[in-house]
N, C-alpha and C positions, 0 to 999 in steps of 0.2 A: 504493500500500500504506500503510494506517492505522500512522505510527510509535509504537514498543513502548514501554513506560512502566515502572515498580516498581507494583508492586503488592502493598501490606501488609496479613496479613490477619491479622483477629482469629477465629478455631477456639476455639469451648470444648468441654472433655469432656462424658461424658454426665452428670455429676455437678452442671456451675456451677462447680463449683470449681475449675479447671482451666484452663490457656490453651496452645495448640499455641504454643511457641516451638523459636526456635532454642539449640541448647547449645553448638554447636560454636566459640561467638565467649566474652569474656573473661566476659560478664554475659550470660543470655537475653535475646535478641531478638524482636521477631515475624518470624514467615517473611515473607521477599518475595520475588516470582517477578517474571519479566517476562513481560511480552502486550500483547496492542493492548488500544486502548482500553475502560475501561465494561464491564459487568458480564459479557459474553457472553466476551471477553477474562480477566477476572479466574479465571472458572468453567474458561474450556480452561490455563489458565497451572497453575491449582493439581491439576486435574486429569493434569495432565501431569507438573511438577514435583514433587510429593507425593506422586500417586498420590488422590487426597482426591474423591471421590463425596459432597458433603453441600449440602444445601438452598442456595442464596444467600440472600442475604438484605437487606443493603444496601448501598449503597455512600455512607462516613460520610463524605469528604472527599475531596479534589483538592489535590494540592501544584504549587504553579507554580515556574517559575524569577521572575528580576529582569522580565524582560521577559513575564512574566503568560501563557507557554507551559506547558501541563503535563505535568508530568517525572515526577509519582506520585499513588498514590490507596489511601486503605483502605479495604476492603471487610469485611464481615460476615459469616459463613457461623453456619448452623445446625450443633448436634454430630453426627458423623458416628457412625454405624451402631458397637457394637460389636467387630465385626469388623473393624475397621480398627485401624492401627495405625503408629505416627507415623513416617514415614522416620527412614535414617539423616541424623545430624546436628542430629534435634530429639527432641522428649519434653515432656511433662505438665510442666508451672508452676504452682505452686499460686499462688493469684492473691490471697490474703493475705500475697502476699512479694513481690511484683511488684513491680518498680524502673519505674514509668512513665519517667522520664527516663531507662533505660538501653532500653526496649523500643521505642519507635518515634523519628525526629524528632520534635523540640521542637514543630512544627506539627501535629504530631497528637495531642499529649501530653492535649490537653481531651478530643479523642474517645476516646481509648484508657481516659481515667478514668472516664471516661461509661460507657461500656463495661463496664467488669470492676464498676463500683455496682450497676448492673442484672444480673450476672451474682449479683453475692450480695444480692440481693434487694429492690433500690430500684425503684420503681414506673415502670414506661415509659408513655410519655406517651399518651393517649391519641389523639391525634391520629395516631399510628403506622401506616401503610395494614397491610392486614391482610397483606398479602404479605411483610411486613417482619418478622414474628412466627414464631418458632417451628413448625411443626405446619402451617403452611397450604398448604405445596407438595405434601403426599401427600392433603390435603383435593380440592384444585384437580385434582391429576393423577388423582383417580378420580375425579371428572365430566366430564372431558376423555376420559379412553377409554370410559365408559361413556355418552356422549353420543353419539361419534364411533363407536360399535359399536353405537348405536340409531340411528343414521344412514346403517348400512351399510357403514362405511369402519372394517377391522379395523388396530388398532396396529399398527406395524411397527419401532419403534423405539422410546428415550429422549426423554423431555419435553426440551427444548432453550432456554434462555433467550436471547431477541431482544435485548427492553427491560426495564429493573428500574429504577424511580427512582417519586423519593414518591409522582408519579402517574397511576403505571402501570405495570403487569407484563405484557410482553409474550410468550408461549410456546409455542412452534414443536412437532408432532408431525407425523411420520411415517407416513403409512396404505396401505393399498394402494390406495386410490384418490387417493393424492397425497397433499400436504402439510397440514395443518388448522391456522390459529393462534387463538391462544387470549387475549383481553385481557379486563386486572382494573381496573377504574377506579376513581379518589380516590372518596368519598363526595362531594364536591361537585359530581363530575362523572357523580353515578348514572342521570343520563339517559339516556347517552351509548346501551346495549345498547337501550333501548326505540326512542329516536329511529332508529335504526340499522336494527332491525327494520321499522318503517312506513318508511323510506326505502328500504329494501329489495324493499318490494312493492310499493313505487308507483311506483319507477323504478328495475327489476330490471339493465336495461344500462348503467347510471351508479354503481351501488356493487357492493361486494364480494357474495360468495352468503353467507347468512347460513344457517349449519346452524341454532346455537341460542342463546337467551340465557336468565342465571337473574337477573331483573332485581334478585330483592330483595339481591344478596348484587354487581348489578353486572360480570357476567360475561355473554362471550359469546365465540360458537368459532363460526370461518368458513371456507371454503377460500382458499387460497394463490391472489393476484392473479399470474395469469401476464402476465406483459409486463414493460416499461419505466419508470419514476418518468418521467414528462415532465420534471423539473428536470435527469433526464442525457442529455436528448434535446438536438437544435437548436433556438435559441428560436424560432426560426419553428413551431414548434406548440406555445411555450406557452399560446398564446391558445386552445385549445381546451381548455384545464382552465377556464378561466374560461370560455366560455361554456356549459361544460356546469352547471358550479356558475349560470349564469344559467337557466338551464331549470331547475334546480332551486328556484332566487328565486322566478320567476314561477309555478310549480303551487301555492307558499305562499302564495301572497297572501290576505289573507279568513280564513286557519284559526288566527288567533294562537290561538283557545281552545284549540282540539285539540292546539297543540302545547304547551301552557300544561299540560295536563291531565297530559302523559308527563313534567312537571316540569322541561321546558327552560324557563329564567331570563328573566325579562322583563327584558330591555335594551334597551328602548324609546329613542328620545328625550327622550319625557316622564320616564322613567325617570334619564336622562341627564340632564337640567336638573336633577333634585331632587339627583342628587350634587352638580352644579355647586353648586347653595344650599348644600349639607352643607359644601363648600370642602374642603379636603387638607391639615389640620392634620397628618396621621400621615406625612407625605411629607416628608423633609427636604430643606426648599428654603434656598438664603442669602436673606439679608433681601433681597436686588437679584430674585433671583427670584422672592421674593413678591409683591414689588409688581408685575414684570411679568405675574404669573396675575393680581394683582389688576385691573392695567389690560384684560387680554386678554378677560376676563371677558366684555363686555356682544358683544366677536368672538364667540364661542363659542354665546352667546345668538342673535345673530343667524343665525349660521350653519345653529344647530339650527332655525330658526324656517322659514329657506327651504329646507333638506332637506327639513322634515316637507310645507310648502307644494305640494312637488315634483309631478312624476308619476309619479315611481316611487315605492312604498308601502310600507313597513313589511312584514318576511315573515321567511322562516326565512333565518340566518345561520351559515355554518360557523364563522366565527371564530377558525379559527387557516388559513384554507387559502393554500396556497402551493405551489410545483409540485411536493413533494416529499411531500405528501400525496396525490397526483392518478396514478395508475396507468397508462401510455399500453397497450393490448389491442390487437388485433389488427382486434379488430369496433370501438373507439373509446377512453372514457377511463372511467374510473372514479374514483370519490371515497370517500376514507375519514379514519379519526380525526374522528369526529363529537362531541369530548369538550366544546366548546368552543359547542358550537353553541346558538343563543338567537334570541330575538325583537327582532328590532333592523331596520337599515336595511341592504339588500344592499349596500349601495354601502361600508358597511365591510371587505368581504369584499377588496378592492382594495388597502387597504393591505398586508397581509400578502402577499400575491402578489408585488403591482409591487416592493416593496423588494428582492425580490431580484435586479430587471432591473438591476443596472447602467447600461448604454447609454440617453441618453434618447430614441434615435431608437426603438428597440425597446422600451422602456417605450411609449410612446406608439402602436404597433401594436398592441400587445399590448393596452390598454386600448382602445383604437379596436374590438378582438375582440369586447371583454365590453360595452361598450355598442352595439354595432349592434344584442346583439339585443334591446334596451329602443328600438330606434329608432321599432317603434310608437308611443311615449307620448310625445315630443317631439324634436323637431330637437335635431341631433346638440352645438350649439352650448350649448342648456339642458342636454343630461346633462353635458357635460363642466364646465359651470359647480356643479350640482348636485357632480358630481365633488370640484371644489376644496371644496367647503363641508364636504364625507365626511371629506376628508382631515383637518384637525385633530381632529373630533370622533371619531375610530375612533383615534388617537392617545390621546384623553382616553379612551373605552372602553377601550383596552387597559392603559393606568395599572391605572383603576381592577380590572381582572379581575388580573392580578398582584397588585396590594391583596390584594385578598381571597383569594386563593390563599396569598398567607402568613400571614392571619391564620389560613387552615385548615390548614395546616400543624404539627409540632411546632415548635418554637425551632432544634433540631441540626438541622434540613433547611432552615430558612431563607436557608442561602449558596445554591442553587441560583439562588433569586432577590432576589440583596441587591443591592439601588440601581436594579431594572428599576422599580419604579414612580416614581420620581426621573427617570428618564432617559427613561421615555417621556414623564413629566408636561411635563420643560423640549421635548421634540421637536414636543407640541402646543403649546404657549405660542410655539415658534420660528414652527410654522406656519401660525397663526393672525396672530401679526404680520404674516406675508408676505400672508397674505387679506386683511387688513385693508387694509395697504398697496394691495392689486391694485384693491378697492375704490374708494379712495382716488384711484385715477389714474383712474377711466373714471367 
């Protein structure tokens, strides 16, 4: 069981002017309830504790203890309906009087002024995913039933929040032909509904059923994957999330145009080397780690030189896959969260997976899974070699896609990933030395 947290939230009236706090304490507070975690949590806690039926909207921050556990979090709601009206123990604040230092912890004190500015009328940032805005969950919840009732399957319930974070809204409906969810992707990840759909028709028993997508706005609604996440399976069948994501490498091969065309990101190699030249000035390294990117450098080069050299080619890449993306079914496995996915080298696809094997004896099955079935293209000795070469540079790939996810980003959503591009950056420079060195000795 997911342990329960504080949960402080920020409610304005339907005016702006206005903040749902608490009165029954010496100075108004904001409400805090308790729930498990993350936004789906936040939503049943205030619902329960308040009584409060209103939009989500985000979630602004995470408070940890000493030891970097976390113990709270504020969350965002959209104004609720008129006819609502504020339990006992709270009541309307006007928000021209508001004591930030008396309303939340001292750790939230920047959000919560962030907060109440944009409530009277300071400009939100533009980078803000649309889910995060006012007005967008009655937008979203009538082409969700009106899709899902041109598809045959009549509502039967309340829209349901999964996932809600900068990118991506996740939302769950009830129909009578089952469950339907529904995901909204960042604008950098607006491929995501198109590539989804061609992957969908071209290998209908490998991904979810795809009702519909509305690609310019970056939405799409599926049915409910019945079965098991393979990550809460036995690892003895993690290896078949990976070879199915192999069978899906190799139908890619040859079509980088086409998938070029649906506007998934060229993350080449070549692509790859011209970051390398650009260098990670924006990455806060210490001076001792600069120089060892600077030494690693001509590793990485090389590396990328006998990848591309390889036998296995260049094709379509999931790029965040790992076993908790991977569906285990009854008829086999299925793949989804295609958010991430780009034109680059399969072989990166293996980092994200194997990091979560622990065990090295089972690391090593498991990757022994996903290269047999590339075992046409060369002895098992060259992919594993090809292998080690994957491993730094899919390290460097993922720095840099973190990069760039914060620079699309607003500034207040940046904690979600503060110090990943640093910390992947030094994990490739780590294992790149270690290639180096392997080199080195044979």
């Amino acid at each position: 069981m997911e342990e329960e947290r504080d949960h402080y939230v920020l409610v304005p009236d339907a005016s702006g002017q206005a903040l749902l706090a608490r009165t029954d304490t010496d100075a108004p507070t904001l409400p805090h309830v308790r729930g498990r975690p993350g936004a789906p949590g936040a939503v049943e806690s205030v619902r329960r504790e308040l009584g409060l039926e209103s939009a989500y909207l985000r979630l602004a921050r995470v408070l940890f203890d000493e030891g970097r556990k976390p113990i709270g979090s504020l969350h965002e709601f959209d104004a609720p309906s008129g006819a609502w009206s504020p339990p006992v123990g709270t009541s309307w604040s006007d928000l021209d009087r508001a004591d930030v230092a008396a309303l939340a912890p001292p750790e939230l004190a920047g959000d919560v002024e962030r907060w109440i500015a944009e409530q009277l009328g300071a400009p939100v940032p533009d980078a803000r995913p649309s889910w995060s805005r006012p007005g967008w969950l009655a937008q979203a919840s009538l082409w969700i039933r009106e899709t899902a009732t041109a598809c045959g399957l009549r509502p039967t319930g309340d829209l349901e929040v999964v996932g809600h974070w900068p990118l991506s809204s996740v939302l769950r409906l009830e129909t009578d032909g089952g469950k339907v969810f529904f995901k909204a992707v960042f604008p950098i990840f607006g491929h995501e509904p198109a590539v989804t759909a061609q992957l969908s028709a071209r290998h209908p028993t490998l991904m979810p059923e795809l009702l519909a997508i509305d690609k310019s706005r970056g939405w799409m609604l599926m049915r409910e994957l019945q079965g098991t996440l393979i990550g809460d399976q036995d690892l003895s069948r993690w290896g078949e999330g990976l070879r199915a994501a192999a069978s899906i490498h190799k139908a890619w091969i040859g079509r980088a145009a086409e998938l070029l065309s649906l506007g998934v990101h060229d993350r080449t190699l070549q692509a790859l080397e011209r970051d390398l030249a650009a260098g990670f000035d924006a990455v806060e390294l210490s001076s001792e780690d600069r120089l060892r990117l600077k030494a690693s450098l001509p590793t990485f080069v090389r590396a990328s030189a006998e990848l591309g050299a390889g036998a296995v080619p260049e094709t379509l890449v999931h790029g965040e896959l790992h076993p908790w993306n991977v569906m285990a079914t009854d008829e086999g496995v299925r793949i989804f969260d295609w958010s991430d996915s780009c034109v680059s080298h399969p072989f990166f696809d293996l980092l994200t997976y194997l990091e979560r094997v622990d065990d090295e004896q089972s690391r090593g099955a498991v990757l022994n899974a996903y290269l047999e079935v590339w075992s046409d293209t060369a002895p098992m000795g060259e992919l594993l070699a090809l292998a080690a070469c994957a491993h730094p540079l899919a390290l460097m790939h993922h720095s840099i896609s973190c990069s760039r996810i914060l620079d699309a980003m607003e500034p207040a959503d940046r904690w979600w990933f503060d110090g990943e591009p640093a910390r992947l950056l030094l994990l490739a420079i780590e294992r790149a030395e270690a290639l180096s060195r392997s080199w080195d000795d044979h």
